[in-house]
C-alpha positions, 0 to 999 in steps of 0.5 A: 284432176286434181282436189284443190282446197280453197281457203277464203272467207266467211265474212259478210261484211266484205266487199261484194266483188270478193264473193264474186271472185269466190264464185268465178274461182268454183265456175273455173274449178268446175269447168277444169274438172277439179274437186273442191275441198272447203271450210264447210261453211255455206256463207259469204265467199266459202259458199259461193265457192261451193255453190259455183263449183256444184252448179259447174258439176264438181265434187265439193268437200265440205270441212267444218267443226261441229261448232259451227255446224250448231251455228247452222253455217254448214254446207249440208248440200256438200258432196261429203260433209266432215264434221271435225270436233274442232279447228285444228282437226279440220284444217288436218281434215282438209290438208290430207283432202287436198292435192293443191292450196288456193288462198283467196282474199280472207281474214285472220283465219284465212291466213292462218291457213295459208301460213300455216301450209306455207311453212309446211311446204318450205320445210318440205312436209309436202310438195303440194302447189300453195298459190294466192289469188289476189287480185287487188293486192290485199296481201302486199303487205304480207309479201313486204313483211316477207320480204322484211323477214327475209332481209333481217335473216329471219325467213330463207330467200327460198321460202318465198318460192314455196308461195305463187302470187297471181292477180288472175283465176287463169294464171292461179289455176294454171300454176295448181296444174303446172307447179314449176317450184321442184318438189324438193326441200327448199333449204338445206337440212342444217338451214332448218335448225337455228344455231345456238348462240 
């Protein structure tokens, strides 16, 4: 059993087949017998999320900044419900909550999200599974830009190793439940400090 936080979005302008993906990620968490640690918010794929893994019977962990919570976009049916005093705390909030990171198809917070635990992972802050969930190929631009980064010698090759790409809800939580990347520091230590010029 593991606490796997899902980072998706609250967007109501999406695709309705993005809010389904979200509900079918929390029926699939709930069914494996996982807790759910969100972004607190009760709208759009981040409550479909919570609301399919409660109807399943999982444990759901709402993390949501008091401004949002005056917005009256909060999860109140959470299992537990943070308020955090703002944007930064919550994402700390939710990174210690979890065993495991989930990234759905979102937008410019959802990636911030992901970026920012990715780069956690290759500097081996934490050995925590980093998977994303992409279906139709939102994020193929991400992964060229990646790989761009990579070839101009500005991303190590073994970062992309810290990140699992699946099209699959199966295959995405079968790579939670069975990281195959090494819990270990994926550079050397003197690969982790730009030399001076």
């Amino acid at each position: 059993m593991a606490a796997v936080c899902v980072f998706c979005s609250s967007s109501g302008r999406i695709d309705p087949s993005y809010v389904e993906l979200a509900a079918a990620v929390g029926t699939e968490l709930a069914r494996r017998g996982h807790t759910l640690v969100s972004g607190g918010g009760s709208v759009s794929c981040m409550g479909a999320v919570a609301r399919a893994a409660r109807a399943g019977g999982a444990r759901t962990v709402g993390v949501v900044p008091r401004v949002l919570v005056d917005l009256e976009v909060a999860d109140h049916d959470a299992d537990e419900l943070v308020v955090t005093p703002d944007m930064r705390t919550r994402k700390g909030e939710m990174d210690d909550r979890a065993d495991a990171f989930l990234t759905l198809p979102g937008g410019l917070g959802t990636l911030e999200e992901l970026l920012e635990i990715w780069v956690s992972r290759t500097l081996a802050m934490h050995s925590k599974p980093v998977v994303v969930l992409d279906p139709d190929g939102l994020y193929d631009p991400l992964r060229e830009q990646v790989d761009l980064l990579v070839q101009r010698g500005f991303v190590r090759p073994g970062a992309r190793d810290a990140v699992h790409w699946v099209r699959e809800i199966g295959a995405a939580f079968d790579l939670i439940e069975h990281d195959p990347v090494p819990a270990t520091l994926l550079a050397a230590p003197d690969e982790l400090l730009e030399s001076e010029p």
